[in-house]
C-alpha positions in Angstrom: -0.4 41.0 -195.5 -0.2 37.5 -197.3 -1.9 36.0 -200.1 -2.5 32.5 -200.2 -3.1 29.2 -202.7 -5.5 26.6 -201.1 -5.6 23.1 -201.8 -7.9 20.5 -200.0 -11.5 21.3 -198.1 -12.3 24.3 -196.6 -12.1 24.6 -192.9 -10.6 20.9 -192.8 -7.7 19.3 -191.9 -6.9 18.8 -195.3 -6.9 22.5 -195.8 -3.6 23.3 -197.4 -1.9 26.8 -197.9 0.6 27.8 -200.2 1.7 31.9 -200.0 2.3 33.0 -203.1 3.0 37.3 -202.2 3.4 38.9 -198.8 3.9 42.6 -197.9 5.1 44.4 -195.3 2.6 47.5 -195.0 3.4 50.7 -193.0 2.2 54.3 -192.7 -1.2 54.2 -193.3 -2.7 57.2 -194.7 -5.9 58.2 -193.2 -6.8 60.6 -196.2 -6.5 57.2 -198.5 -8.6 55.5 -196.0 -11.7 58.4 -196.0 -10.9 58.1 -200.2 -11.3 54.6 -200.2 -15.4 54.8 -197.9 -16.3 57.4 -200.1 -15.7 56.0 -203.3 -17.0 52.5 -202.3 -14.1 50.5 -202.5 -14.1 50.3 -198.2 -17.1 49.3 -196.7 -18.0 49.2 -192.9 -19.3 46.1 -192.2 -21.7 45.8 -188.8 -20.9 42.3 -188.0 -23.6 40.7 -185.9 -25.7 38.0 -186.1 -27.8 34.7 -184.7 -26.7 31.4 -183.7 -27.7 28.6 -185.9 -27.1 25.5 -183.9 -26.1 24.5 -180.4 -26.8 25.3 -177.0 -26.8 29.2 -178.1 -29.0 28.8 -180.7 -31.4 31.4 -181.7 -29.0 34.0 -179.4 -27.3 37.4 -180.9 -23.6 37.3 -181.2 -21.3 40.5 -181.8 -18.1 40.2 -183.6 -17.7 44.1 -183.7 -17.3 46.6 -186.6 -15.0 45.7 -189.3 -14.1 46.4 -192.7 -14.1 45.0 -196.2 -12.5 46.3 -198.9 -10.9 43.9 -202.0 -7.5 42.7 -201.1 -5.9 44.3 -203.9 -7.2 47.7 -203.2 -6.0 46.9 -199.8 -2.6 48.1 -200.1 -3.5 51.4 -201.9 -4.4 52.0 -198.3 -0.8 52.3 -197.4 1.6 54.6 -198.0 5.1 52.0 -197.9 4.7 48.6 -199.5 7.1 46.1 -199.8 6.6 42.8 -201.4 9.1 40.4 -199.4 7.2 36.7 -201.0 
């Protein structure tokens, strides 16, 4: 996991990154993972939704079921963490 400095405009070439921290995660621990949806901090996120322009436009697209949660709260997730950047 990496977290990142931008500089420039988004979703440009001019989009710059600079990683400031990194960590390598391991053992995740499912009992921290049902701890972290029932306390609200991980959310299931349903991720579909409708073309806005283009020959698909106006058609359902399904990106599948993911998950948000803050990055910070991310790596109470884990049970190993070690910052390498």
């Amino acid at each position: 996991m990496a977290f990142a400095e931008t500089k420039g405009e988004r979703k440009t070439k001019n989009e710059k990154f600079h990683f400031a921290e990194a960590y390598l995660l391991s053992n995740l621990n499912i009992n921290k993972f049902k701890s972290a949806i029932e306390s609200d901090k991980l959310k299931i996120d349903i991720r579909i939704g409708v073309y806005r322009s283009g020959k698909n436009k106006g058609k359902y697209h399904d990106h599948g079921t993911g998950f948000r949660i803050n990055k910070r709260d991310f790596l109470d997730l884990f049970d190993n963490f070690t910052q390498i950047i």
